[in-house]
N, C-alpha and C positions, 0 to 999 in steps of 0.2 A: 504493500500500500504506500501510495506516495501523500505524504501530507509534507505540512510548514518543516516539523524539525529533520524531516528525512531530504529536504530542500536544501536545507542550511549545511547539513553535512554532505551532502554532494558539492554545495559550493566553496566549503572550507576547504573539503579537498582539491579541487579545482586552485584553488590559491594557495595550497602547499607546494602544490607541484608547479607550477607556475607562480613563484610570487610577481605581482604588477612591477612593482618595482627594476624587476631583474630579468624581466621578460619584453623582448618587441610586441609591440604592439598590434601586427598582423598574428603573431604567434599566437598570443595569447586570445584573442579573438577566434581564432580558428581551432583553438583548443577549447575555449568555451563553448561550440557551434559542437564539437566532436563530442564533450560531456552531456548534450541534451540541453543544455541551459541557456539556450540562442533565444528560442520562443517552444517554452515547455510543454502546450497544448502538441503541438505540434509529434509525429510519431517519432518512434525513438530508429536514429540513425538518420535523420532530417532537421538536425538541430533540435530534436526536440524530445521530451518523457513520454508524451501521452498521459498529461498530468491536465488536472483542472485550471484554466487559465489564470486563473486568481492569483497561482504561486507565482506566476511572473512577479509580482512584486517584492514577494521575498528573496526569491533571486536577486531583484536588480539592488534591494535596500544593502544585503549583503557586500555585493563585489562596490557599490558605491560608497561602502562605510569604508573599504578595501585600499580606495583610490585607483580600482581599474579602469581599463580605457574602456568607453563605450565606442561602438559602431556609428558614431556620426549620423543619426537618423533622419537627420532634418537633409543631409545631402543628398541620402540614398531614399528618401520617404515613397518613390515611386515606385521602387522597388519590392520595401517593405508593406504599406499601404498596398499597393495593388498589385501587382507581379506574384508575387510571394502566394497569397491565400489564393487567385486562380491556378496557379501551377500545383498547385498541394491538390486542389477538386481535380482539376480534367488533367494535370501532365501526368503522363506514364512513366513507371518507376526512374525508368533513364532520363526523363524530364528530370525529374525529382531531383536525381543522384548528381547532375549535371550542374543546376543551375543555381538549386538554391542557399549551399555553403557559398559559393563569391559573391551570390549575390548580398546576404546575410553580413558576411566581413565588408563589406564595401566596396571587396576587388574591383568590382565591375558593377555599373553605373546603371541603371534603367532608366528607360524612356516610355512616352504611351503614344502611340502612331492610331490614333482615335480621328479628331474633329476634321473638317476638311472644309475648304472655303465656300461650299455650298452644300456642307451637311456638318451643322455643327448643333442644333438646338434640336435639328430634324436628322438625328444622325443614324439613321438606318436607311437613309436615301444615299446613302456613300458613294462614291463611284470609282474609286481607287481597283482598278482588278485586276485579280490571279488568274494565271490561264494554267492550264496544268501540262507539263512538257515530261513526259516520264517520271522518275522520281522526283522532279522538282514542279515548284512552282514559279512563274515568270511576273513582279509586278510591276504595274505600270502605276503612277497616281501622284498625285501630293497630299499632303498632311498640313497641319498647322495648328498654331498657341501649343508645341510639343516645347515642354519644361523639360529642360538637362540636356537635350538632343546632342547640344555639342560637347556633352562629357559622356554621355553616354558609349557602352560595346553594346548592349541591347534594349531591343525595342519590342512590346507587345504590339500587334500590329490586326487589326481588320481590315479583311476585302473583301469585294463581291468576286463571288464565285460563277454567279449562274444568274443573270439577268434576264431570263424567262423567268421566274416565279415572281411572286410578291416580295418588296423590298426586305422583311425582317427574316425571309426563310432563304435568301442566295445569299448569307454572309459566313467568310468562312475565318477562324483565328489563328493567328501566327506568330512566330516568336521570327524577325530581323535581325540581321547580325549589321549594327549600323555602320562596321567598316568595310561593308561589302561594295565591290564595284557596283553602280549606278544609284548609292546611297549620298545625296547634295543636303545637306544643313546650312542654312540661311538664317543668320538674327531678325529678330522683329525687335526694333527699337521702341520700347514704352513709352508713355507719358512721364514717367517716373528718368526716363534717361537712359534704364538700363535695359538688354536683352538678355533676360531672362526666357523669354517663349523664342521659339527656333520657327520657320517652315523647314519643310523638309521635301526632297525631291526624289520621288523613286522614277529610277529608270531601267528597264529590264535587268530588275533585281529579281535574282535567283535565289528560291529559298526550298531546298529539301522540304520533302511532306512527311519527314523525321520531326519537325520544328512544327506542327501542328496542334493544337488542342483542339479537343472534341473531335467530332466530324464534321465531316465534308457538309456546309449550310447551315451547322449551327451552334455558327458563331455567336449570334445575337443573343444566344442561351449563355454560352460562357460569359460574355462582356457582360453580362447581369452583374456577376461577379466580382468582375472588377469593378464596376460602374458603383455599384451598393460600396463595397470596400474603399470608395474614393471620397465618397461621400462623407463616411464617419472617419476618416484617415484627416480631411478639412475640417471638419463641423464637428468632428469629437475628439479631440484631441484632449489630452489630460493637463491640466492645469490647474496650478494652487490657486486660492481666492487672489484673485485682484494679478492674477496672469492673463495674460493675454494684452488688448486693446487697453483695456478698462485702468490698465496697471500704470501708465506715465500719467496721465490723468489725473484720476487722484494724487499721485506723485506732488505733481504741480499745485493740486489744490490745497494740500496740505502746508507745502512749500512758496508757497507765495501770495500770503492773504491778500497782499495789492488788489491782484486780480478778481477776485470773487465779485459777483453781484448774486441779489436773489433768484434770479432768473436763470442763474449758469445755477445755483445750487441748488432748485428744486429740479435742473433735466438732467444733473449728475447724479443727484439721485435715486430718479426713476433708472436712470443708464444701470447704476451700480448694481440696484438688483434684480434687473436682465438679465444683468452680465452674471451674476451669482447662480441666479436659478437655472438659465443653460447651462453654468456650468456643474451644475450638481445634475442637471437632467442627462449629460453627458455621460458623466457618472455613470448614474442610472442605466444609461444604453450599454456602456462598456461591460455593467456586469450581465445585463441580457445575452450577450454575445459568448457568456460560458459556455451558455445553452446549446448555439448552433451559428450559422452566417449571418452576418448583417443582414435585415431586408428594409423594406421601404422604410422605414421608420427614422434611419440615418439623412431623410431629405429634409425633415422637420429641424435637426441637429444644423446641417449647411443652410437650410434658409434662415435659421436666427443669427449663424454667424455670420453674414454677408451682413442683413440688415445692422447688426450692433457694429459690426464694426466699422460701415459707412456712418452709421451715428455718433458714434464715439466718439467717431478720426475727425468730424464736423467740428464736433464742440469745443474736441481740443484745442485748434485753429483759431476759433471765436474766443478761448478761455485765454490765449496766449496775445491776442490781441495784432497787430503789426509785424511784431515776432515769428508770429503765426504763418504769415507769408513769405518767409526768408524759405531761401531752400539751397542744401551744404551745397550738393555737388553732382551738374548734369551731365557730369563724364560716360561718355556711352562706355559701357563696359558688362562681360558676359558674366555674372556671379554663379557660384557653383553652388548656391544654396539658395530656399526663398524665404525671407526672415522678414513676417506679415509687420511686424511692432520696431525693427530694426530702427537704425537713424533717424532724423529728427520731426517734428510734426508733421510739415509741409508731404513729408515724404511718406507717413502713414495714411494720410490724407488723400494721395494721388493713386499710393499700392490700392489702400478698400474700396476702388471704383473696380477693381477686375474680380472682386471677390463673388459680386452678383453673377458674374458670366463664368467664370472656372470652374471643373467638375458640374458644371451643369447648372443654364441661367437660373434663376430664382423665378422666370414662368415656369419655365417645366417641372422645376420641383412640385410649384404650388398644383398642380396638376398630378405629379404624381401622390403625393400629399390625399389629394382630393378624392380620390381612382381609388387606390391599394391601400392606405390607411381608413382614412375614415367610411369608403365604401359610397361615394356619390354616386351619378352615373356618369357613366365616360363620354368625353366629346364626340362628337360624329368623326367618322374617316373615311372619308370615302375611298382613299384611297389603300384602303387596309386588301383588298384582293385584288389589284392591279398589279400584273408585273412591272419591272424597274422600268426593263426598259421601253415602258408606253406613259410612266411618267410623263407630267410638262415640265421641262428643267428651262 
């Protein structure tokens, strides 16, 4: 039986034999991944026990009381977030065995080859497609708002497969290798100054139907997967009281009565315990998630974080005064991480305008929200049994 203290003595051992200290830091990460204590739910011999999620935290209290290195999460979040729990459901054992120890250490970087410039909100109209050439597949398409692209070795990848059927049943999933010949990464320069989001250009990229999850057309089934997992990977993320948005804020109010009026102090107010109660509600989801996969219920978690944190990032600008509109530095440059609360107002202020459209705009949440949570009835569609290609594009 694995409980708490049988936790702690697999990680004390784990840090005998590896003290932090005296160990590289790839080492010791990849020894951690080999003892099971990567992500413990997870089966044993895939980073993981086959333990109740929960212990993850005793794990991590441990090796962090330790001063061990963690795995950089916020770099590799695409990886971890979404790559990772799809490949555990549909990859096959060699999937498994293959991808996700480096992925897990950091070695290698993930990307998500998702939205496209006229299937992003409507994204099962895709049009990026695989032709099938023997053992492999041949794609042609672009991609776009892909985070990491230009640090990334791999990429989760959707195409259509079969443009005679209806759009959500000819999509098929693939794992890209994005240093393959006709793989093109392009910045898309922000508001904020920096490229962060990539387009990306496939041209008769060749991908093994080795590199496949699920079957052939149902994709749209896997991408469930990720898409649910993206969701609460944004919109649930773990946070102490007064982390996140909510946290320089209060900082400043605390810190510089100057500023205050009644009117900033009854909407910090209200802001604060928003910000509280999503965050406990967050909570709340993450221990649901013992249970089994994230489902719709993670769009409720992303659509409060988008709104708070366009509200927050507002007030703080109006709290800060003049100040408020300075802004450090519009050096275009490509970050290897995306740090929502990073540098200074102006610049929180410009990032939570992309927060509504990322992992999926805050219409279609409220729609999904409306559908699969609460059980309204669903929009008309008419185009729900037309094939692709008699679409009007």
């Amino acid at each position: 039986m694995t409980d708490a203290t049988e936790m702690r003595r697999r990680t004390q051992e784990l840090l005998a034999a590896r003290p932090p200290a005296g160990t590289e830091r790839l080492d010791f990460l990849r020894a951690r991944f080999d003892a099971g204590l990567a992500w413990v739910h997870f089966p044993e011999g895939l980073g993981g026990l086959g333990a109740p999620r929960s212990l993850q935290a005793v794990v991590d209290a441990e090796l962090a009381a330790a001063g061990a290195p963690d795995n950089d999460p916020r770099r590799i979040g695409i990886g971890l977030g979404m790559a990772a729990p799809t490949i555990l459901q549909y990859g096959t054992e060699e999937q498994k065995r293959r991808f996700l120890r480096p992925l897990w250490t950091g070695e290698e970087v993930w990307c998500q080859l998702f939205s496209e410039p006229g299937a992003g909100s409507d994204l099962a109209a895709l049009g990026t497609r695989a032709v099938r050439e023997g053992d492999d597949w041949v794609v042609d398409g672009q991609k776009v708002w892909t985070s990491s692209a230009h640090l990334a070795r791999w990429a989760i990848l959707i195409a259509r497969t079969d443009p005679e059927v209806p759009k959500h049943r000819g999509i098929t999933y693939f794992v890209c290798d994005m240093t393959d010949p006709g793989v093109e990464v392009r910045p898309l320069r922000q508001i904020t100054g920096e490229a962060e989001f990539n387009e990306v250009f496939l041209t008769g990229v060749r991908i093994p139907d080795s590199r496949r999850f699920g079957e052939v057309g149902d994709g749209w089934r896997v991408a469930q997967t990720t898409l649910n997992n993206e969701r609460v990977a944004i919109g649930g993320m773990r946070l102490p009281r007064e982390g996140g948005m909510i946290g320089p804020v209060a900082k400043t109010w605390r810190e510089r009565p100057a500023l205050r009026t009644h009117d900033l102090h009854q909407r910090l107010l209200k802001l604060w315990v928003e910000a509280e109660v999503a965050r406990l509600t967050g909570e709340r989801l993450r221990q649901q998630l013992v249970a089994g996969q994230p489902g719709p219920e993670g769009a409720g978690m992303k659509l409060a974080f988008a709104r708070l944190n366009q509200e927050i990032s507002g007030l703080e600008v109006e709290l800060r005064g003049e100040e408020g509109l300075l802004y450090d530095d519009w050096t275009m440059r490509r970050p290897e991480l995306v740090d929502f609360t990073g540098r200074d107002a102006g610049y929180r202020y410009l990032r939570s305008k992309g927060n509504s459209i990322e992992g999926g705009t805050s219409e279609v949440l409220l729609n999904i929200v409306a559908e699969r949570v609460l059980g309204l009835p669903a929009e008309p569609r008419t185009d729900k049994d037309v094939a692709w290609k008699d679409l009007a594009r």
